[in-house]
C-alpha positions in Angstrom: -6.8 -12.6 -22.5 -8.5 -13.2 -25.8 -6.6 -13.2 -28.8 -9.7 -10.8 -30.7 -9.3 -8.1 -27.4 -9.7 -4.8 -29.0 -6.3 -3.1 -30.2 -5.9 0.4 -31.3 -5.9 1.9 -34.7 -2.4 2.0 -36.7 -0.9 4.8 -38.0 2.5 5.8 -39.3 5.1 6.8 -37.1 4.7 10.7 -37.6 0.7 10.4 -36.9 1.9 8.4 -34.2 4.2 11.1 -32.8 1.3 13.9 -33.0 -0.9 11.9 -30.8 1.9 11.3 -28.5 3.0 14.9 -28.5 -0.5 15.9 -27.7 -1.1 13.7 -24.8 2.6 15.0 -23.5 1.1 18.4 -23.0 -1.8 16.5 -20.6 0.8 14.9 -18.7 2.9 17.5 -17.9 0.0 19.2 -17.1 -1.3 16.3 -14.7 2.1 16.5 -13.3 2.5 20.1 -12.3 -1.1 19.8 -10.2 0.2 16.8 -8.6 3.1 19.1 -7.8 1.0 22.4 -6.8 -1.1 19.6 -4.4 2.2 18.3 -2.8 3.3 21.8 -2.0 -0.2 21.9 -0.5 -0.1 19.3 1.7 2.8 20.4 2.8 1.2 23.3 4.2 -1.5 21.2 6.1 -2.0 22.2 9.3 -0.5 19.2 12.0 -2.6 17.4 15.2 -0.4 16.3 17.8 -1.3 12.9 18.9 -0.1 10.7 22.2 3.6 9.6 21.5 3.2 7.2 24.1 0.8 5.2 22.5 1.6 1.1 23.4 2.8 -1.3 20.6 4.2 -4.6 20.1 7.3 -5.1 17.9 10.0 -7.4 17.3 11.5 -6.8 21.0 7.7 -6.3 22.6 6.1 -3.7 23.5 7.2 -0.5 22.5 5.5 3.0 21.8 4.5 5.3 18.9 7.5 7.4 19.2 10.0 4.3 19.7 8.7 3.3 15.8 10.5 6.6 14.4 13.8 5.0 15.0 15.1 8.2 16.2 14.0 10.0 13.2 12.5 13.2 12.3 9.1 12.0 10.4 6.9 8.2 10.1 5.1 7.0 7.7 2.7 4.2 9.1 0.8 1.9 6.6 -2.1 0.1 8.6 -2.5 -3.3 7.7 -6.1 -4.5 7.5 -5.6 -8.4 9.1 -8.4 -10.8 10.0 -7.8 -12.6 13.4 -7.6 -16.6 13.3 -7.5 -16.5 9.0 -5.4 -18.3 7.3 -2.3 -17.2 5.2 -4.6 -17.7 1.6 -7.6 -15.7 3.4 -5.8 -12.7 4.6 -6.0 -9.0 2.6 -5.1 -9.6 -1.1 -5.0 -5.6 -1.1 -2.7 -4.9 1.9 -0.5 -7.7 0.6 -0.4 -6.3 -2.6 0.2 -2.6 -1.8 3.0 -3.9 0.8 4.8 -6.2 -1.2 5.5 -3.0 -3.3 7.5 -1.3 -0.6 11.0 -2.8 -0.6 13.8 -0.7 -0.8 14.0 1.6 2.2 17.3 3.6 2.1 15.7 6.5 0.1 13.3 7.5 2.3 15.6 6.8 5.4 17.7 9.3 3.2 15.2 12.1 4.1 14.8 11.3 7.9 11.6 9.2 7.6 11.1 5.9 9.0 8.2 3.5 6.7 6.4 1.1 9.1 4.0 -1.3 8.9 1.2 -1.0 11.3 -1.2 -4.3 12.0 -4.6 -4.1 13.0 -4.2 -7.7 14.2 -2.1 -10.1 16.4 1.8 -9.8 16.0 2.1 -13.7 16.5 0.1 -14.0 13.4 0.8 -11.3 11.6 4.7 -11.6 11.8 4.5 -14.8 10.6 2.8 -13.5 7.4 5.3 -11.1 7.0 8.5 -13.4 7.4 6.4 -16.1 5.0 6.0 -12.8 2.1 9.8 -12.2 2.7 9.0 -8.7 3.6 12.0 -6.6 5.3 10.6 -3.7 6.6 9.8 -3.0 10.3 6.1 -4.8 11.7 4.3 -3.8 14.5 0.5 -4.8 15.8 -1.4 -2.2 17.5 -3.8 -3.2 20.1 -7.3 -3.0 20.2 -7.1 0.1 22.4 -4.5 1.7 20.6 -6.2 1.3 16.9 -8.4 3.3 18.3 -6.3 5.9 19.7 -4.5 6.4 16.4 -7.4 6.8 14.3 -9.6 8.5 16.1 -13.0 8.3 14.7 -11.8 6.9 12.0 -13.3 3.5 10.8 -10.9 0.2 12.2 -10.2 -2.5 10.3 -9.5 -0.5 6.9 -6.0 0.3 5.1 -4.3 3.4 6.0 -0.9 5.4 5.1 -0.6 8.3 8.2 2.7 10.6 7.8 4.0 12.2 11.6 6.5 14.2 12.7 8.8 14.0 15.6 9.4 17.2 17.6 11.6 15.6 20.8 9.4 13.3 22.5 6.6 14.9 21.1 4.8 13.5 17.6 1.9 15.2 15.2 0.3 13.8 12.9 0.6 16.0 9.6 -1.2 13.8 6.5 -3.3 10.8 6.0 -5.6 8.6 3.2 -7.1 5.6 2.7 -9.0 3.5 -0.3 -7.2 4.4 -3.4 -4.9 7.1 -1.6 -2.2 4.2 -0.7 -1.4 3.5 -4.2 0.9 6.3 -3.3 2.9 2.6 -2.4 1.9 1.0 -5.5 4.5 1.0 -8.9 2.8 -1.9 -10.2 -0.5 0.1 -11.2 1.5 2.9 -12.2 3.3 1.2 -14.8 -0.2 -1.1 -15.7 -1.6 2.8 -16.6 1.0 3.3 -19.1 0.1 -0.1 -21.4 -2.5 -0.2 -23.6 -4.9 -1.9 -21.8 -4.1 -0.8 -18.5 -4.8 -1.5 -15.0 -7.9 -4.2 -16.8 -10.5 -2.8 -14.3 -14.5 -2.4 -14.9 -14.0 0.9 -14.0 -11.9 2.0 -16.4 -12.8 4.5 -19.4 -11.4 2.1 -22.1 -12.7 1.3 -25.5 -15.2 -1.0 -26.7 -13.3 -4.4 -26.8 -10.7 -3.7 -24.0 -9.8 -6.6 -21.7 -11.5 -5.6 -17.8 -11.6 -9.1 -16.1 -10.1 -7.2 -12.9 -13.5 -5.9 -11.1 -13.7 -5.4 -7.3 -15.3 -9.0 -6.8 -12.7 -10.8 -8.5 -10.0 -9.0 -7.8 -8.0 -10.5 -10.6 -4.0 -9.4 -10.6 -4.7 -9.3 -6.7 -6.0 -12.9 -6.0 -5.1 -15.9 -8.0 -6.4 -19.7 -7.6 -7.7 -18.5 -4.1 -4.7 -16.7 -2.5 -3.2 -13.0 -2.7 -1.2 -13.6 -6.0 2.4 -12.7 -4.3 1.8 -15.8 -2.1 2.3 -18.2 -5.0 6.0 -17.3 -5.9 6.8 -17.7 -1.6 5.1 -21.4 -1.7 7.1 -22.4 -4.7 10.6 -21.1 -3.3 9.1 -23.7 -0.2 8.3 -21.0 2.5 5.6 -22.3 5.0 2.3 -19.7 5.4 1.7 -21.5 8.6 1.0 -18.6 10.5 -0.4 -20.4 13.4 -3.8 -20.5 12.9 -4.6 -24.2 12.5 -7.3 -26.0 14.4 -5.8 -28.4 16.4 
């Protein structure tokens, strides 16, 4: 960052306070529609959806309703993964949105299992995950099944899809995509709340603010050619083999 970036104006602490106090009153008003939308979702109607769906885990192959755990609701987020790549060349964003995700006892707290759901080999794509030093549960989907689960919607792009377990029966009650999943993501949250922010073109910010981060060089994202989280795994001496090496 440039040492002449813009900064904002100063003011005395009371003047200060004012401006603070005013955009309060936006924030809590931001907050009660994000409440009022919640309490709509929760009244979205539900689609049931094929429980026995085929996946690969940890002990093989398994099925949609064998990922709840035995638990009342899932939330799946489908991992974007491009067959035969490299560790450095896979999704910068889906490694960034997951690396978020850490502790789990909170939502297994309210009877949900979290998931990660790879559109892409599990002999690959567990190796990523063990090289990130990510805990929670992995599973690949096949071909066939990718398109089972999204139905009509487009493969190959990120995805958070909430069910719900009835018996052996599962519905699928909520889903997003694009900038929906930073539902997962504290690190922009907090990045809104600094002065500069998240440091993105998009971004209403004043003449002289910092925005290196566009979408074609992803900045905080990719770093020297790799997802950025990778770095810290090379330098604690984790391999990113994942298996992919002409040989």
């Amino acid at each position: 960052m440039t040492r002449d970036a813009g900064m904002p104006s100063q003011v005395d602490r009371a003047h200060f306070q004012q401006a603070i106090d005013a955009l309060r009153a936006r924030e809590k008003a931001h907050m009660k529609a994000g409440d009022a939308i919640a309490a709509a979702r929760r009244r979205l109607p539900m689609v049931e959806v094929d429980a026995s769906i085929p996946l690969i885990g940890a002990d093989g192959p398994l099925t949609l309703l064998d990922a709840f755990e035995g638990r009342r609701m899932l939330i799946a987020y489908y991992y974007m993964w491009f067959a035969g790549k490299p560790a450095a060349d896979q999704c910068e964003g889906c490694t960034h949105f997951t690396s978020q995700v850490r502790e789990l006892s909170y939502i297994h707290a309210s009877d949900v299992t979290y998931a990660t759901f790879c559109q892409g080999s599990y002999d690959e794509s567990i190796r990523y995950r063990d090289f990130m030093g990510w805990q929670m549960p992995w599973h690949s989907l096949p071909p066939e099944s990718v398109e089972r689960l999204l139905a009509g919607r487009k493969a190959g792009l990120m995805y958070l899809i909430c069910y719900l377990r009835r018996g052996s029966r599962v519905f699928e009650t909520y889903w997003t995509t694009r900038r929906g999943v930073e539902a997962m993501d504290n690190s922009y949250r907090l990045l809104d709340l600094t002065v500069y922010g998240r440091q993105e073109t998009w971004e209403d910010s004043p003449p002289g603010w910092p925005q290196p981060n566009d979408a074609d060089a992803p900045g905080q994202w990719r770093m020297d050619g790799r997802p950025t989280p990778q770095w810290g795994r090379l330098d604690a001496g984790y391999s990113d083999d994942l298996g992919t090496a002409k040989r």
